[in-house]
Structure formats: structure tokens, C-alpha cells
N, C-alpha and C positions, 0 to 999 in steps of 0.2 A: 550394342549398348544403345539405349534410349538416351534423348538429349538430357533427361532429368537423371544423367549420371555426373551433368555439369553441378548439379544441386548437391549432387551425392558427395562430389569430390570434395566441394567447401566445406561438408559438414564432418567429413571422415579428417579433412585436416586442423577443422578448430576441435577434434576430441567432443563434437557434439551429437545429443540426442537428438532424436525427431519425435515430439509429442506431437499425436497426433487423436483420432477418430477419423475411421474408415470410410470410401466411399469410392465409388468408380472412378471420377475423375481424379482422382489425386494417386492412385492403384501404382501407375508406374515409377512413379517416386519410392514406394515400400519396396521394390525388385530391385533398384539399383542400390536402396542401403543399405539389402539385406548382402548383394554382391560386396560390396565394401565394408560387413560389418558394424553400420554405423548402428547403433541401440536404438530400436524404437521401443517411444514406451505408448501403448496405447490406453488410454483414458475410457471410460463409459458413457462421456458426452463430450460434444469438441466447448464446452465450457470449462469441463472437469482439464480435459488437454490445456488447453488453455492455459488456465490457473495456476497447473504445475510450471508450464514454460516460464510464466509473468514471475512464480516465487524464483522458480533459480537463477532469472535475470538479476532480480533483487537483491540477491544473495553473492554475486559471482560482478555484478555490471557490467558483465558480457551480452551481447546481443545471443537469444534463445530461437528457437526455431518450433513451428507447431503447422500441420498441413492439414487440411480439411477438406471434403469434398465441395463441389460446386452445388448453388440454389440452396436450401434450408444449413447447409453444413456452414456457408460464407454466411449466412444471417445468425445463423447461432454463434457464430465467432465473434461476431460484431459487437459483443459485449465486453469479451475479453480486450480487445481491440481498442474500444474505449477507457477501457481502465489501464492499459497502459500510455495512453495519452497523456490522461491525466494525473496520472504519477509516474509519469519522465522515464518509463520501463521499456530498456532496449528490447523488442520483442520483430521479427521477422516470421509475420503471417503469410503463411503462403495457402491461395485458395485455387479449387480446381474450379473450371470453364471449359463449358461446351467450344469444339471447334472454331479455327478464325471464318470459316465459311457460314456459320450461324450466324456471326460477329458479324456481319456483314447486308446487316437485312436495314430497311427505310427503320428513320427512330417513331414512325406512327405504329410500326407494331411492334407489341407488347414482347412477345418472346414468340424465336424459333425453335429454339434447341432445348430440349427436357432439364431442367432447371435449372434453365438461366438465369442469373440475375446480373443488374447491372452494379457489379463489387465496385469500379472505379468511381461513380458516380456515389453509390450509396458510403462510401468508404472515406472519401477524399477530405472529410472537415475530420474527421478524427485520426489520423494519422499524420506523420511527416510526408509522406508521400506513397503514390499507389503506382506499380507499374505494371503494365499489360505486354511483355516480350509477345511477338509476332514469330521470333528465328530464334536457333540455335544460338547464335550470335548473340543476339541481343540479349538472352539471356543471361551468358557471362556477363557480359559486363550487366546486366541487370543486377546477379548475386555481386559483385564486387559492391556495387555505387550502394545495396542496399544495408550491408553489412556497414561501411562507413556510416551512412547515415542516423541506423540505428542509433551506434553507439558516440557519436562526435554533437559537439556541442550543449544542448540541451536533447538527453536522451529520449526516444521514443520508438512509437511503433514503427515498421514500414512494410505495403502489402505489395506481394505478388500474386494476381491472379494468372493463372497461368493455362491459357488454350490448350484443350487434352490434342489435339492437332501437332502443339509444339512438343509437346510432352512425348509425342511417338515415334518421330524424326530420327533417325539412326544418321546422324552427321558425318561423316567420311572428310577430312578428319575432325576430330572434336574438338571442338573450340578451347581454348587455355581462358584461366580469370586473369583479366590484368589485374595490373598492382593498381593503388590507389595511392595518393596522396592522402595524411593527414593532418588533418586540419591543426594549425597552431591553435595552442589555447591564448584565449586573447589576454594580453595583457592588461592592468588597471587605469582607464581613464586619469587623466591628468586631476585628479579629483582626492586624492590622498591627503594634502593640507587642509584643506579645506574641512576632509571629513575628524582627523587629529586638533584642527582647531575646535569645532564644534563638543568631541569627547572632552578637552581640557575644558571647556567653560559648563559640560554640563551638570544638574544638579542630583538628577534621577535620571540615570542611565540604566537602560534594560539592554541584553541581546536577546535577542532572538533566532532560534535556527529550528530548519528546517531538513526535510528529508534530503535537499543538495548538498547539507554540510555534513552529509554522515562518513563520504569514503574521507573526510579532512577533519575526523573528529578528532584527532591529536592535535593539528593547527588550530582549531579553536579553543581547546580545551586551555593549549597556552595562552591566547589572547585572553580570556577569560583568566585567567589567573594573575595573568602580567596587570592589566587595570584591573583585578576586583572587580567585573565587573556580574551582576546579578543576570542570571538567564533563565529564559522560558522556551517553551518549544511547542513545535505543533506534534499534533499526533504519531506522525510521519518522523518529525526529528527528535522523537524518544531517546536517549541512548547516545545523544552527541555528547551532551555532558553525564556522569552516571547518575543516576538516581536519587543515590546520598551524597551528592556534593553537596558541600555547602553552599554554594552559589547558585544552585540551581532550586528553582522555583517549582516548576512540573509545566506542563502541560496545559495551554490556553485555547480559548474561542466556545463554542456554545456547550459543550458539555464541558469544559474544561476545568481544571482546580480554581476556585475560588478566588483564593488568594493569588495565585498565577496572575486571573483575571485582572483583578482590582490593581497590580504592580501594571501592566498592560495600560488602565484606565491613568494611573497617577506618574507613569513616568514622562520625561518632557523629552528624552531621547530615545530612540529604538536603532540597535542596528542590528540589519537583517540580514542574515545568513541563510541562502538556502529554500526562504519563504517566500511564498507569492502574494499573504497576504491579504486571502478573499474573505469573503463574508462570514465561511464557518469561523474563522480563527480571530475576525476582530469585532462581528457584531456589525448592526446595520448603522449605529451611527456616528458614521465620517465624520462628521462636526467636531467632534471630539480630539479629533488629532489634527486640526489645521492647527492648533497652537504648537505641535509636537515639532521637534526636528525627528527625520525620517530617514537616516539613512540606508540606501537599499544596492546591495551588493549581488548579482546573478548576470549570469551569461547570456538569458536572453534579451535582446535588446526589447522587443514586446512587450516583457514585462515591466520594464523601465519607464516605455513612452508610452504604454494605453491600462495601466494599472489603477485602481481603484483610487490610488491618491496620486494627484498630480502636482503637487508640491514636494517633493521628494529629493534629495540628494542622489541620483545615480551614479553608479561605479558599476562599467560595463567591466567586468572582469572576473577571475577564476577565485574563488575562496583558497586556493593553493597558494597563489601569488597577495592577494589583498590582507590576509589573515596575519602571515609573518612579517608584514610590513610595516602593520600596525603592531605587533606585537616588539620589535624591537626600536618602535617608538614610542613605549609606553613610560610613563613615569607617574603612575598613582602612588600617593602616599596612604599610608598605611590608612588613616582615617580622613581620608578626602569624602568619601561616599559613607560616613560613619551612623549618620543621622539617618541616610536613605533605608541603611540596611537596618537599624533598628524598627523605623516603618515598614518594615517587610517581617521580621520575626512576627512584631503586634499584628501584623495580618493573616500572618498562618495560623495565631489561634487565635485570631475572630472570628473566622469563616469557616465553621466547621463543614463535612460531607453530610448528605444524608440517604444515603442510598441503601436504606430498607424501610418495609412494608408493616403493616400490623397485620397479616394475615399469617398462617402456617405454613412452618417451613423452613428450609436455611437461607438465613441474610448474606448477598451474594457479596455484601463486602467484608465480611468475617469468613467466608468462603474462601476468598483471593485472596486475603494476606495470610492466612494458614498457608496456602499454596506459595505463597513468593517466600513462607518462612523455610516450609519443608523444601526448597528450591535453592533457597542464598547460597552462594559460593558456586553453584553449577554454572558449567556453559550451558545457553538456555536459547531457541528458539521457538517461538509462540507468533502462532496464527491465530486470525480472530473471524468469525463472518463480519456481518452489519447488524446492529440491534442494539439494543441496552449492556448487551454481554460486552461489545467493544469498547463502550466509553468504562464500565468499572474494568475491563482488564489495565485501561489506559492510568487509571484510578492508584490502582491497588497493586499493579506488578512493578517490581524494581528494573531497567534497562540502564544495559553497561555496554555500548557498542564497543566492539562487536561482538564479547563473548555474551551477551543477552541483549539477543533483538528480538523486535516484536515486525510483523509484516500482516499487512491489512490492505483492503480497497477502501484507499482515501476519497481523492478527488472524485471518484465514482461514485463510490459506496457500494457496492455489490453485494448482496446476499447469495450464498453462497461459494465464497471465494475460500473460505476458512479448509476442509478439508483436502480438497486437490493443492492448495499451495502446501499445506504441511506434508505429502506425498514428495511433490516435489523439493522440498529443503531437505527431508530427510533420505530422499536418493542421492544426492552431495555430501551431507554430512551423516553418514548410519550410525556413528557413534556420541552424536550429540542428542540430548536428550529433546524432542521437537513434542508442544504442545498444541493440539488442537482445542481451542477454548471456544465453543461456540453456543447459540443459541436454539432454540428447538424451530425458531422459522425458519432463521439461517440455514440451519441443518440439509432440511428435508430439503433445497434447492439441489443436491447434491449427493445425496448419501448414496449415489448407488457406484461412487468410486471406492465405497467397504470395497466392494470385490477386487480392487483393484490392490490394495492396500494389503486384503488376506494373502493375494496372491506373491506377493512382493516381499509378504512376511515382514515389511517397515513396521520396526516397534515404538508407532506416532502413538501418544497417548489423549484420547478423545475427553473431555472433559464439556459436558451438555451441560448449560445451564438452563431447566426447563421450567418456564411459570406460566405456561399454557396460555400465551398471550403473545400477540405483535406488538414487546411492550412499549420500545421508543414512539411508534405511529399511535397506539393507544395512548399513548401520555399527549401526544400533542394534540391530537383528537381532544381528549376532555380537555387540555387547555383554552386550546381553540372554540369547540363545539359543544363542550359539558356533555358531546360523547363519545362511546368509543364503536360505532356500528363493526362490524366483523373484525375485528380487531382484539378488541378486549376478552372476546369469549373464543379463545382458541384451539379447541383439545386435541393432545396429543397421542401420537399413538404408541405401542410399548415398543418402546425403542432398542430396550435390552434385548430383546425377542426378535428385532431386528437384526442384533449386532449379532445374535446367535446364529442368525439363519447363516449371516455372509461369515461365517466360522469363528469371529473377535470375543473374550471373554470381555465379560461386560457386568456390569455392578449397579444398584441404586442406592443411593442416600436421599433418605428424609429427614434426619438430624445432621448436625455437624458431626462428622467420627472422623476424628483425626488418625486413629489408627487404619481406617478404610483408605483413605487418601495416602497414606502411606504404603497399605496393599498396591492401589492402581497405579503409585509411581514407580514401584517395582518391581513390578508385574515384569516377564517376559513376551516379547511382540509385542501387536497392536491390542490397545484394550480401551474399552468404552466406562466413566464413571456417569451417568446419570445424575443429576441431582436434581431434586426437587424444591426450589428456592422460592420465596414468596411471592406469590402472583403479583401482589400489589405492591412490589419493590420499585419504587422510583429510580430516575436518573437525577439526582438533584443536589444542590442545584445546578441551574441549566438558564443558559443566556436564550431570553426570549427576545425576539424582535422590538427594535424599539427603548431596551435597554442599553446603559451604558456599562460596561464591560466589570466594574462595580458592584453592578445592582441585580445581584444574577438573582431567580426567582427559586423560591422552595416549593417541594412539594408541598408540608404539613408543616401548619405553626411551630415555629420551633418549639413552645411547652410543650409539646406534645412529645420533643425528643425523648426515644430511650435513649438511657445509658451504654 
């Protein structure tokens, strides 16, 4: 047995995959899990790998597993790597490196060993931590500390590069994983009165949550009910409260619902569940909320003491513990916030959407609510890449966690992410209906995990929304620039012809046909709908720099609205 049967071991006993893409140094990890059973699922780029691991972290909030070769294989992961940073996705990268005897050379030159790279160094500001085992040894307890880490605290990535040296070692006897300590969840800072006093005295109270309060979307759902209290969300915390609650606003920050927006700009309290807070979700100007009270509820301490606002209420502790605290110390009368929420109904229809074009084509927001109609009632999971397509899914689709989630590259944004994570949810769940909703840029970052997808026989249903345009970067281009240089003029190529080649039955629409979309949803296996939607569909409106959360900007005069 090679030492990387210690890798083997961990993975055959948590019941987990190894998403992977192939490569010399990482070879003898695939021998001992093929010894053990362990399921590899191999991907067509260690992105597409990637992608899948990061969704069934998502899905599961277990720490995932994805192996890569050394030099281009550790650089191409690196993006994946980053997008679970920034959305708190327990994810256990493990990358292959030349020999400790190459390791071992003056830092004035560049590389010894056929593609090296230095993973610890390039690696280290976006992950929880990077470890390099030298031994057998070290490597158990490597997998032990990195497996905790993953998944304790505030989740994230953690990498092992690992010496094909160490990896060849036939250990006599084989090292055991120690156990681990885990981490107590911390308790709520002595900060609870304080934050109860502040809800009783306020006038315009909003919640706010985020993608941290989704596994405790039942303990919020109750706080939210016990005070009435109005909520918003970020992209990420879709689905905490459902869709059609009453108390629930939708979705805030620069492409966000309007009215979302504007309860955001006019409330005098926020309390934060789950959120960090940053620039996309509140707009560039702070001034704004120095009048606000701010209360902010998260695990990390980081985000408390180096946070965008530094007036802030912190409560170091677990939404588990802080949620039903406040909840059975609620005592909202029926119309204490009576007035608030009447300026909240007159603001859902003041602010209308306007997310279509005057060109030819289907309107992708009469698109997506046919889709969430012909969908209501179903368990629903939906990927999205990056583009104009993710803000209207965020728009127009209903989320009920957990029976309909939506999973996306937030804090990143990655293009590309949309296909391989709906691979990945739909190998967890084969009998839930998983949509891939993406765009024709996003797309093409990835489409050659079709093959993967044919092979797998996953009946993911692909829904392209194609306006031959990079249209988010185009829109801001002409906002910006008055243009849109390679961006605006982006053609596509037949994508049906495509899906045909990798074996997927696959469709176009040019009109809306509701009976077609009814075909594509039930369809057997994977199957691709094209559609052709209008080029010139805005995202609108849309919080521009400089604005207050309010005064979000339109594409086109409103006279100009169709009906």
C-alpha cells in the first residue's frame, strides 16, 4: 500500500467521492481508492471537478474532496479554491508536487522539478490553511486537522499539496488518523439585552440573512414570525425565509429587487443573520447607515472587528443559539410595525422590474416565471453560472429551503460554475428535479462536462439563456463608457448541435411556447432548451455606484415601459 491509502481510508469512511482530473502526480491516490472502492467521479477539467465537489459541499455541509495534478492542474484549481473561500464552502483540495528532494532547492531559482509550483505560497490568502506533509505521519494527522478545519467554525477551503515522494512510501506499519477535537460552537456574547432593547424601541426594523442562516432556516423563520419582523436576503440566503412569505421582501444589493432595496435604504434597524455585508449587497454609500442601528450576528470574529461598518452591535455567536433567544423573547403586538409594513406593500408597487429589451425575441423575465410556474409545488434545485441570467433567476424564481434551493458563485462570481455544480447536486439527489439555468458566456467556460453528464446519464435539465452578448459587462460598459467594445457583439455558436454531438436531446425556442418548456421538463435524462431571448434585455434596475440603495438606476425611461 502507498501512503495515500491514509487518504484512501478517510474517504472510504466518510462514504465520500474523489472528484477529481487526472494527472501524474496525484495517479497514486486513484489506486488506493480504486482498492477501497471509494467512487471517483472524474470531471473534463479540474474546474468542472471542482464545481461538482464545491455543489455537494453546498448541498450536504460536509467537507468534499477533489485531487489534482501538480503545476497547471494546482493553478487551474485555484479558482475553485477561491470560490469556496468566499462562500464559506467546506472543500479539501488536495494537489500533487514534484518530490521533497526538488522542494529542496535555493528560493533564487525558479523551479527544479517538471511543474512545480509554489501551491503553499500561491494558495495561502485564499484558503483556511495550506499544508505540505513531508511523512507518512504527517500526513494522518494532516487529513485529520484538515477535515476539522474544513468544516468547524466558519466553513472553508483547506489545501494539501502533497510530495509524489510522500505519496510512494509503502509505510510498515501504516500510520492510523487520530481523532480530533471539536470545536464548541461559541456561545452569544453577553450582548442579548442590549440587542432586545434596541428591537423594542425600533421603528423600521428589517432582517436580514444570509447564505450562514440557511442550515437554521427554521430558527429564523421563527424569529421572523414571533416579532413580525420584515426580511431581506442576499443572493446566497434565497430560501431562508420562502419566497411567498409574507414578510419576506426578496433579495438586496446591486441587482437586487427594488423594493428590497429601498426597505434596506429606509429601515433604522437591520439585523444580520448570516451576512457579511459587503459592497455588492449594500452599495457604496456607508454614510447612509451611520444613523442605522446594526445589529450583526456571525461566528467570525473578523467579520465583526474589520467589517465595512464599524459601529456595529456584535454578537460573537452561532445563529442556533442567538435566533431562539430572541425568539422567546419576543413580544411584538400585532400592529407595533403597522405603519412600517404599509410602506413596504407602497413599495412593491412603486418599483417596478424591468428586465426586457425592445429587440426580438423572448423576455427572459416572462421566460422564468412560466418556468417557476410550470415548477411550483416541485422539490427544485437550480444552478446558475455568472451573468444577467443569475440576477433574473434570482428575480423570477420562487426558493423554499430546502425543498428549492438555488446554488451560485457568489463572493467570486465565476463563470462557469453553473454546469458541473448541477452534475454534482444531481449525483446526491437523482430523483430531484436539478436545473441548470445559465447563460451562452457562462456556458461555453465549461460545456465540455456534456460528456460527463451523457455518461452519467444525470437527467440535469440545461436551460441557455442566449442573447449573444456578455450582457451584465455590456450593460456596464455602456453605462460606464457609452460602450460596449467585445462584449456587446458576441456570437454564438449552435449549441443544439453541440448538445447533439455530446448525445443530449436538445431544443430551440424563439417565441415563448409554453408547451416546449413543458416538453424540456419532461423530457427523460439530460436535455438542453436553448432559447433565444432578447439581446438587448437589461438587468434593471440595478444599484450603481454612488447611489443610495433607493435610487437604483433604469435601463429605459420608464414611458417607454411595455405592459
Amino acid at each position: 500500500m502507498y501512503a495515500t491509502a491514509i487518504m484512501a481510508q478517510l474517504l472510504h469512511k466518510r462514504r465520500a467521492t474523489l472528484y477529481t482530473y487526472p494527472g501524474g502526480t496525484i495517479a497514486p491516490l486513484y489506486h488506493e481508492c480504486q482498492r477501497l472502492a471509494v467512487p471517483i467521479l472524474c470531471g473534463r477539467s479540474e474546474q468542472g471537478a471542482g464545481y461538482m465537489a464545491i455543489a455537494e459541499a453546498q448541498l450536504t455541509g460536509k467537507a468534499t474532496f477533489v485531487a489534482v495534478t501538480s503545476g497547471p492542474g494546482a493553478t487551474n484549481l485555484a479558482t475553485c479554491i477561491a470560490d469556496a473561500w468566499y462562500d464559506s464552502t467546506p472543500l479539501i483540495a488536495i494537489t500533487g508536487q514534484v518530490g521533497t528532494a526538488d522542494l529542496q532547492r535555493s528560493p533564487e531559482l525558479r523551479q527544479r522539478g517538471f511543474q512545480e509550483v509554489p501551491v503553499p505560497e500561491l494558495m495561502r490568502s485564499i484558503c483556511k490553511q495550506v499544508f505540505q506533509p513531508h511523512t507518512p505521519k504527517e500526513l494522518a494527522q494532516t487529513m485529520a486537522e484538515a477535515v476539522q478545519l474544513a468544516e468547524s467554525g466558519r466553513p472553508g477551503p483547506v489545501v494539501i499539496d502533497l510530495p509524489m515522494s510522500v505519496q510512494l512510501q509503502q509505510p510498515e506499519p501504516m500510520p492510523t488518523l487520530p481523532q480530533m477535537a471539536v470545536d464548541a460552537t461559541p456561545m452569544p456574547s453577553p450582548a442579548l439585552d442590549e440587542v432586545l432593547r434596541c428591537l423594542h424601541t425600533a421603528r423600521r426594523p428589517l432582517l436580514l440573512v444570509g447564505a450562514g442562516a440557511k442550515k437554521h432556516s427554521a430558527a429564523v423563520r421563527r424569529l421572523a414570525q414571533a416579532w413580525q419582523l420584515p426580511a431581506v436576503a442576499t443572493v446566497r440566503g434565497l430560501g431562508v425565509l420562502p419566497g411567498d412569505h409574507p414578510l419576506h421582501l426578496g433579495w438586496i444589493g446591486h441587482t437586487g429587487l427594488p423594493w428590497a432595496n429601498w426597505a434596506l435604504g429606509e429601515a433604522d434597524l437591520l439585523l444580520v443573520l448570516g451576512s457579511r455585508l459587503d459592497v455588492r449587497q449594500t452599495g457604496t454609500c456607508t454614510d447612509l447607515f451611520a444613523a442605522k442601528t446594526i445589529i450583526h450576528v456571525d461566528l467570525d470574529p473578523a467579520e465583526l472587528e474589520q467589517g465595512r461598518f464599524s459601529h456595529i452591535l456584535a454578537v460573537h455567536g452561532d445563529i442556533q443559539e442567538v435566533a431562539p433567544a430572541l425568539t422567546a423573547a419576543a413580544s411584538a403586538s400585532a400592529d407595533r410595525w403597522s405603519s412600517w409594513q404599509q410602506e413596504l406593500e407602497a413599495a412593491r408597487r412603486r418599483f417596478p422590474l424591468q428586465d426586457y429589451g425592445q429587440a426580438d425575441g423572448v423576455r427572459p423575465d416572462r421566460l422564468l416565471q412560466q418556468v417557476d410556474q410550470l415548477t411550483a409545488g416541485r422539490p427544485l434545485m437550480v444552478t446558475s453560472g455568472v451573468g444577467s441570467h443569475q440576477q433574473w433567476v434570482a428575480r423570477y424564481l420562487t426558493f423554499d429551503f430546502p425543498k428549492r434551493q438555488l446554488f451560485a458563485s457568489a463572493g467570486h462570481g465565476t463563470m462557469g460554475f453553473c454546469l458541473p455544480a448541477a452534475i454534482g447536486l444531481q449525483r446526491q439527489l437523482p430523483d430531484r428535479l436539478v436545473l441548470a439555468i445559465d447563460g451562452d458566456g457562462s456556458f461555453q467556460m465549461n460545456l465540455q462536462e456534456l460528456m460527463l453528464l451523457r455518461q452519467l446519464q444525470l437527467p440535469v435539465k440545461i436551460l441557455l439563456l442566449d442573447n449573444q452578448r456578455l450582457g451584465i459587462v455590456s450593460q456596464f460598459q455602456q453605462i460606464t463608457f457609452q460602450s460596449d467594445p467585445v462584449t456587446g457583439d458576441f456570437p454564438s455558436p449552435d449549441f443544439c448541435a453541440i448538445a447533439h454531438a455530446y448525445g443530449l436531446a436538445a431544443w430551440e425556442m424563439h417565441q415563448l411556447d409554453v408547451a416546449l418548456l413543458r416538453r424540456w421538463l419532461d423530457s427523460e435524462g439530460p436535455a438542453m432548451l436553448r432559447v433565444h431571448v432578447q439581446h438587448d434585455a437589461p438587468v434593471s434596475p440595478m444599484l450603481l455606484a454612488g447611489q443610495a440603495p433607493g435610487e437604483m438606476w433604469y435601463q429605459y425611461p420608464w414611458e417607454k415601459r411595455h405592459d
